[in-house]
N, CA, C and O atoms as a Tripos MOL2 file, in Angstrom:
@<TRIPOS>MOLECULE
protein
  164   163    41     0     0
PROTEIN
NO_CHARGES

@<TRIPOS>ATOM
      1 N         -10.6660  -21.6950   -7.3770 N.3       1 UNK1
      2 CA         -9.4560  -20.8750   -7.5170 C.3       1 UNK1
      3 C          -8.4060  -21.3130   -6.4810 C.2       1 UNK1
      4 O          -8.5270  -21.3330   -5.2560 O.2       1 UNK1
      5 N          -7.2060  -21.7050   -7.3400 N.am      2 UNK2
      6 CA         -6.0770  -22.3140   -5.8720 C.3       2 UNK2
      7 C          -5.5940  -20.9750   -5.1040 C.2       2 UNK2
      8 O          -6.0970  -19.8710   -5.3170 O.2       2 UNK2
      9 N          -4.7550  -21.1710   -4.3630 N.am      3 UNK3
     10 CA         -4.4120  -20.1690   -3.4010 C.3       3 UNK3
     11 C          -3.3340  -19.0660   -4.4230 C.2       3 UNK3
     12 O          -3.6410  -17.8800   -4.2980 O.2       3 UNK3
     13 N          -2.4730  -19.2670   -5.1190 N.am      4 UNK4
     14 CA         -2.0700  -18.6230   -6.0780 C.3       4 UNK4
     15 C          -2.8800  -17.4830   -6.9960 C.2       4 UNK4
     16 O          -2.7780  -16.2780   -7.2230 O.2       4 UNK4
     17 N          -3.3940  -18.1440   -7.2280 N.am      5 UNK5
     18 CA         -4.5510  -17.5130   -8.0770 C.3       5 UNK5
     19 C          -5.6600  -16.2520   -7.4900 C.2       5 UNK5
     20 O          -6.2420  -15.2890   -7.9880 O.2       5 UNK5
     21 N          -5.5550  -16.9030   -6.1190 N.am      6 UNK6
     22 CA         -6.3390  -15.9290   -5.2290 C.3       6 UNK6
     23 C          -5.4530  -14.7140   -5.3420 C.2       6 UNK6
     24 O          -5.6700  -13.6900   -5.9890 O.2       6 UNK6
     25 N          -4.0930  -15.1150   -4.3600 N.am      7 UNK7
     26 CA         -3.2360  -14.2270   -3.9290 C.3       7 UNK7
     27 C          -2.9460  -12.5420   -5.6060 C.2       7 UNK7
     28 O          -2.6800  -11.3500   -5.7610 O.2       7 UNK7
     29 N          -3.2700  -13.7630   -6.3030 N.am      8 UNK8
     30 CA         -3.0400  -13.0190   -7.9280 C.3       8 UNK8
     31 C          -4.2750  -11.9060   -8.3840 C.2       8 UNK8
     32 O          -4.1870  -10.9260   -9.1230 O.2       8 UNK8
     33 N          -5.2730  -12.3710   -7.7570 N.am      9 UNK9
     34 CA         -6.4390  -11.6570   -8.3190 C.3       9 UNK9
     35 C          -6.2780  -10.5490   -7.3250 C.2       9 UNK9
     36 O          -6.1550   -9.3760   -7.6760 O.2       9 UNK9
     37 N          -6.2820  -11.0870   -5.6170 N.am     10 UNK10
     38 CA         -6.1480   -9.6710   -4.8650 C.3      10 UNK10
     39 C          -5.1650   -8.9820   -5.1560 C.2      10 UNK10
     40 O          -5.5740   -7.9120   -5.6080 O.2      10 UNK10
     41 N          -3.8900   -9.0320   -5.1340 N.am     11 UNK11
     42 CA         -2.9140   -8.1530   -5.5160 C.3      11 UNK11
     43 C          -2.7650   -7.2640   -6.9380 C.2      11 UNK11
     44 O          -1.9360   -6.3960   -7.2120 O.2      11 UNK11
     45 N          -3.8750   -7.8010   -7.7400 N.am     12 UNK12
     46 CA         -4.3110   -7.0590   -8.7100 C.3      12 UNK12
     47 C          -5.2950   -6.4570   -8.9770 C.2      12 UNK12
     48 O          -5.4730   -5.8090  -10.0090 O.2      12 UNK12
     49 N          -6.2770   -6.6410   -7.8140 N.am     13 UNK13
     50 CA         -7.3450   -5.6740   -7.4610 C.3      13 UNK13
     51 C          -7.1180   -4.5410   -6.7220 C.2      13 UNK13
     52 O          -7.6950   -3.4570   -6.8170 O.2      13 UNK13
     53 N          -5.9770   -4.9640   -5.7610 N.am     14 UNK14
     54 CA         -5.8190   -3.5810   -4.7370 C.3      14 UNK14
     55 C          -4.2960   -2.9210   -5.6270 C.2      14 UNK14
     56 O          -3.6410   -2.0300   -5.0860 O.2      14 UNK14
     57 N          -4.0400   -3.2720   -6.4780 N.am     15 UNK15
     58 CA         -2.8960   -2.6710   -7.4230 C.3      15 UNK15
     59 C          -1.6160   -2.6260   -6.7750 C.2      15 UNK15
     60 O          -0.8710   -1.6530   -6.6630 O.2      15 UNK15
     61 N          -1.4510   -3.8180   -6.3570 N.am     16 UNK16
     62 CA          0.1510   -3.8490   -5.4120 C.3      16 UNK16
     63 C           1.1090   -4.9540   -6.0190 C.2      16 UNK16
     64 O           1.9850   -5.5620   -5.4040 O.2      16 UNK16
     65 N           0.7580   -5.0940   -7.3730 N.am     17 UNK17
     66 CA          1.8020   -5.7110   -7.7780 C.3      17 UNK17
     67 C           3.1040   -5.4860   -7.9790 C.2      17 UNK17
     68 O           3.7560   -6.4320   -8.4200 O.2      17 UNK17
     69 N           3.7740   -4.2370   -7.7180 N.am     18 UNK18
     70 CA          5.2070   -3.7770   -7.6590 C.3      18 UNK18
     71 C           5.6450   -4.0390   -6.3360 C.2      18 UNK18
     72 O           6.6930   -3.4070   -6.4690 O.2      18 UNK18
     73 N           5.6880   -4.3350   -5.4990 N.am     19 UNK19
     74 CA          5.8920   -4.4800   -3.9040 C.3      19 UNK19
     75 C           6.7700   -5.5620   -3.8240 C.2      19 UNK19
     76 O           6.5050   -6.5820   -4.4590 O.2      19 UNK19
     77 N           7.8400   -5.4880   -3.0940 N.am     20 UNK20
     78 CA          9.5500   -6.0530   -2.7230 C.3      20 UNK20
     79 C           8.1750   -6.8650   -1.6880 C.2      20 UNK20
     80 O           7.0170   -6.6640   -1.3200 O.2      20 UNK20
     81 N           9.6120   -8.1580   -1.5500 N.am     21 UNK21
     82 CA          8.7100   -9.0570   -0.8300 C.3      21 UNK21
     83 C           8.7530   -8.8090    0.7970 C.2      21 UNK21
     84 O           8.0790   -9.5480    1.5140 O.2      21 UNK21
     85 N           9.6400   -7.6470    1.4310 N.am     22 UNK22
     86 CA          9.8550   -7.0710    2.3220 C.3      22 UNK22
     87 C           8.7610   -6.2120    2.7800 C.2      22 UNK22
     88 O           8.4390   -5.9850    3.9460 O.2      22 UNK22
     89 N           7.9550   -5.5270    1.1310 N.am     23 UNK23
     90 CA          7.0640   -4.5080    1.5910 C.3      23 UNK23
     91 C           5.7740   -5.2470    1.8060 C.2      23 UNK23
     92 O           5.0890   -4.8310    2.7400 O.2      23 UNK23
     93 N           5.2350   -6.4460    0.9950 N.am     24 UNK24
     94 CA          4.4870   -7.3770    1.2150 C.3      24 UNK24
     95 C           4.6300   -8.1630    2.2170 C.2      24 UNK24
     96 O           3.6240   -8.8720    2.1790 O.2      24 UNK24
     97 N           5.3560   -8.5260    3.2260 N.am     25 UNK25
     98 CA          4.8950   -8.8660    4.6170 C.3      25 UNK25
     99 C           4.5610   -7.9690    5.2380 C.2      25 UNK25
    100 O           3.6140   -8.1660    5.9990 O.2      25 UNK25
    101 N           5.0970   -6.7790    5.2010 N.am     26 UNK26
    102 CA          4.9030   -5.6360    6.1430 C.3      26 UNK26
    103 C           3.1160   -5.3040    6.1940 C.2      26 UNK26
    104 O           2.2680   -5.2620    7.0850 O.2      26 UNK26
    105 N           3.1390   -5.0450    4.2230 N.am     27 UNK27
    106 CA          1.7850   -5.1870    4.1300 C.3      27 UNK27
    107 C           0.8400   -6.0360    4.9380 C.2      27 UNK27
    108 O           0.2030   -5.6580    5.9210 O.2      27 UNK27
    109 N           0.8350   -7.1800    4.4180 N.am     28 UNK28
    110 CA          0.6430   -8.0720    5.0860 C.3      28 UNK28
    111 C           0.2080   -8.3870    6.8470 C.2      28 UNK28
    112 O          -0.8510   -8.7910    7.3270 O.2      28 UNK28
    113 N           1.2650   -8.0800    7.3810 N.am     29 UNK29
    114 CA          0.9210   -7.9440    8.9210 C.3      29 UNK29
    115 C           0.3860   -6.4990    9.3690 C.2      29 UNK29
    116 O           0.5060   -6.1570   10.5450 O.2      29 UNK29
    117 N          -0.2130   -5.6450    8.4060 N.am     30 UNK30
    118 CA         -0.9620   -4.8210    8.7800 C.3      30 UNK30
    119 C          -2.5970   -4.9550    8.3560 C.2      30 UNK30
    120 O          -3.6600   -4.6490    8.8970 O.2      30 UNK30
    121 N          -2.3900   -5.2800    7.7020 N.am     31 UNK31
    122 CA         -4.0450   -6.1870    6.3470 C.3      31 UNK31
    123 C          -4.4150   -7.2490    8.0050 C.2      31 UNK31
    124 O          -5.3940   -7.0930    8.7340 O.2      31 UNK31
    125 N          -3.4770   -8.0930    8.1620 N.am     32 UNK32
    126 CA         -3.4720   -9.3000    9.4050 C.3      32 UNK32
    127 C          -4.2170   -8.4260   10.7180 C.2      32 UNK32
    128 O          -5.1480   -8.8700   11.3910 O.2      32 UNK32
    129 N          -3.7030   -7.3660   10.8610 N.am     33 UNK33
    130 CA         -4.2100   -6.6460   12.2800 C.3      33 UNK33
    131 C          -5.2910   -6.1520   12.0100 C.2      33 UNK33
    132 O          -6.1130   -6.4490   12.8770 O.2      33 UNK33
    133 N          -5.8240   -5.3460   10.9820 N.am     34 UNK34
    134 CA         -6.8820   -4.8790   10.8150 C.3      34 UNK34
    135 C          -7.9910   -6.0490   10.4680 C.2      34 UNK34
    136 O          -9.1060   -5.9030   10.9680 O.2      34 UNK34
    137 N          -7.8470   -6.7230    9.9820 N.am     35 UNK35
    138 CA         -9.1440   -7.9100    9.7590 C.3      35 UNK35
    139 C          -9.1630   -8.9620   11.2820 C.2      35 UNK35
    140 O         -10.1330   -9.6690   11.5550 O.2      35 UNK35
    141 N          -8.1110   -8.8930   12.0080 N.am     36 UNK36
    142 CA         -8.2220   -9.3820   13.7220 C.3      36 UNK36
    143 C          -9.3340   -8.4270   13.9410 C.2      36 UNK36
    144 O         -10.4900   -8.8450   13.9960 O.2      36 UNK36
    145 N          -8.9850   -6.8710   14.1010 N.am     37 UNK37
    146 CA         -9.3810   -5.8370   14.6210 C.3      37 UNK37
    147 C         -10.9710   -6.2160   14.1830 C.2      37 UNK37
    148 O         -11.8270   -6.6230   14.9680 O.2      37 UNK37
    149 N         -11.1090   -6.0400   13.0960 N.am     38 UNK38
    150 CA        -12.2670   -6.2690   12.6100 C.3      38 UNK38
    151 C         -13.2750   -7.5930   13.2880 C.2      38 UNK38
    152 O         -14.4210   -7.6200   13.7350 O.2      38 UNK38
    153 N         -12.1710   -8.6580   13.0940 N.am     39 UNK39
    154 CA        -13.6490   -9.7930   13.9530 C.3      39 UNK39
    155 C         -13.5180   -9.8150   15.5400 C.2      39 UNK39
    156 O         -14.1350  -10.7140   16.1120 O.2      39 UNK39
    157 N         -12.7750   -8.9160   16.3200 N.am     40 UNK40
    158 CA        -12.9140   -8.9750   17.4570 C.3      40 UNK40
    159 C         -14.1490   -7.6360   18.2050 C.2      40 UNK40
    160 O         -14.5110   -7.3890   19.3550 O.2      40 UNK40
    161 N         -14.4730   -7.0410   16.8400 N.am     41 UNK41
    162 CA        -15.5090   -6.2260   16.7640 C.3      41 UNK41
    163 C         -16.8660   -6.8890   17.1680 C.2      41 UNK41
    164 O         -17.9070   -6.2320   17.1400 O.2      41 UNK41
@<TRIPOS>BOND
     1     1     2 1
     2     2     3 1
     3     3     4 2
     4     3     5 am
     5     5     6 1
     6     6     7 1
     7     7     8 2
     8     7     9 am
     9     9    10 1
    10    10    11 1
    11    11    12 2
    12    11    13 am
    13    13    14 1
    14    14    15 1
    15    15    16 2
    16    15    17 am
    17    17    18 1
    18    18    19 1
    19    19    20 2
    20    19    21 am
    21    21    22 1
    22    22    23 1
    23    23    24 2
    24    23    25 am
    25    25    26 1
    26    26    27 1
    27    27    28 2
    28    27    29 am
    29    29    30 1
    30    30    31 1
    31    31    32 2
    32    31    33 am
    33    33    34 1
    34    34    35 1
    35    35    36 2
    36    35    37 am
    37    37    38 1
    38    38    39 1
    39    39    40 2
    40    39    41 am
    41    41    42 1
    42    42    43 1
    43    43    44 2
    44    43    45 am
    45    45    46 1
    46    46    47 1
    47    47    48 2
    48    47    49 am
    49    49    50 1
    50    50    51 1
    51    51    52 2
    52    51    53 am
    53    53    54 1
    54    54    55 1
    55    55    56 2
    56    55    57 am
    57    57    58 1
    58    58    59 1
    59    59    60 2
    60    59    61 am
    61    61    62 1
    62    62    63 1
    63    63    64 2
    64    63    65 am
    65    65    66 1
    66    66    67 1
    67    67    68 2
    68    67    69 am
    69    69    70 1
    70    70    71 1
    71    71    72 2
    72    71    73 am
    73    73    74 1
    74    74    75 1
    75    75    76 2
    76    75    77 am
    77    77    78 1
    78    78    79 1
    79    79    80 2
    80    79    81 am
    81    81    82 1
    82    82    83 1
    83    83    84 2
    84    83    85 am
    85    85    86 1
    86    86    87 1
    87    87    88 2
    88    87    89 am
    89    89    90 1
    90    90    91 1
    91    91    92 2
    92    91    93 am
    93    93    94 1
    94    94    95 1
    95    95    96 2
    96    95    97 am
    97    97    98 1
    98    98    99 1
    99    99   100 2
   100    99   101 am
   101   101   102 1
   102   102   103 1
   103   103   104 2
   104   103   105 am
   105   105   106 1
   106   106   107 1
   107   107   108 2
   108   107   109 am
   109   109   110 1
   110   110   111 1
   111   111   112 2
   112   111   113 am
   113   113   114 1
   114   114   115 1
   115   115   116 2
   116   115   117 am
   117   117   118 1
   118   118   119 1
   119   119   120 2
   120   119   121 am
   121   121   122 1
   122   122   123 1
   123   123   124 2
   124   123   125 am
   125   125   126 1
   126   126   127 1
   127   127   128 2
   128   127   129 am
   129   129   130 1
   130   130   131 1
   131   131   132 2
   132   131   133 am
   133   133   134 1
   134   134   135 1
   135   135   136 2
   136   135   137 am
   137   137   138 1
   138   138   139 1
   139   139   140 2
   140   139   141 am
   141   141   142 1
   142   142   143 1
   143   143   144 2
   144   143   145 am
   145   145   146 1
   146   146   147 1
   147   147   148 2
   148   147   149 am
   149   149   150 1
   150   150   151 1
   151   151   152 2
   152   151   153 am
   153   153   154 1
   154   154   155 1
   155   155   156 2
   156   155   157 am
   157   157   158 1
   158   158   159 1
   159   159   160 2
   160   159   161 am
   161   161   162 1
   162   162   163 1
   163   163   164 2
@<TRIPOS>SUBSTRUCTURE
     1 UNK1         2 RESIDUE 1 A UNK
     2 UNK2         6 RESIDUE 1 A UNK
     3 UNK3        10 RESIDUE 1 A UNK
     4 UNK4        14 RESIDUE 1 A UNK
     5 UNK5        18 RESIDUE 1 A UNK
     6 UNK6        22 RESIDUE 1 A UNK
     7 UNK7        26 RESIDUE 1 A UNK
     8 UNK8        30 RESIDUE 1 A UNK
     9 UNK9        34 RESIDUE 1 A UNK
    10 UNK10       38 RESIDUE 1 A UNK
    11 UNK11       42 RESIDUE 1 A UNK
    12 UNK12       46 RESIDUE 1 A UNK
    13 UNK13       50 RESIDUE 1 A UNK
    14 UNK14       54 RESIDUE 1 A UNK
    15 UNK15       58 RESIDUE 1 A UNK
    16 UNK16       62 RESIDUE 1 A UNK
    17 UNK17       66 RESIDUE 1 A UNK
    18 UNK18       70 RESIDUE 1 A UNK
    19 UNK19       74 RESIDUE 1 A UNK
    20 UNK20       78 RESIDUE 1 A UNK
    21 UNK21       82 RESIDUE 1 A UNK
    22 UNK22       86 RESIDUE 1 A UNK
    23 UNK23       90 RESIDUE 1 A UNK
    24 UNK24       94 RESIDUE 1 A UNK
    25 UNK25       98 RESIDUE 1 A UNK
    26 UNK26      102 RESIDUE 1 A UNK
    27 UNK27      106 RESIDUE 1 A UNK
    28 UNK28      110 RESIDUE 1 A UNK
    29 UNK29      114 RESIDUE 1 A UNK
    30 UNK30      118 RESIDUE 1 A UNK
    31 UNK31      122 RESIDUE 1 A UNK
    32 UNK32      126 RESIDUE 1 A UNK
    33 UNK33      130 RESIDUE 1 A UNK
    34 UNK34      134 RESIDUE 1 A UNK
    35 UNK35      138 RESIDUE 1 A UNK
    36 UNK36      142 RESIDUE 1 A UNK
    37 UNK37      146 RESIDUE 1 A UNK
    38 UNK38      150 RESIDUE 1 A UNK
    39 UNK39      154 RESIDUE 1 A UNK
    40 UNK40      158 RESIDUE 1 A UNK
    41 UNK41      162 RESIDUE 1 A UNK
């Protein structure tokens, strides 16, 4: 699966395909902190 395809399947698993590309970084750098958070566990 290329990276597209990925990005396609998650964003349609967690149901965030309506999201401005403003709200998807935001997303994004919070998804980013919590999975840090997670392997510094």
């Amino acid at each position: 699966m290329d990276s597209k395809a990925r990005k396609a399947h998650f964003l349609a698993q967690s149901g965030r395909k309506e999201l401005t590309p403003k709200q998807q970084k935001r997303l994004r750098k919070k998804e980013n902190k919590l999975l840090s958070g997670r392997k510094r566990r």
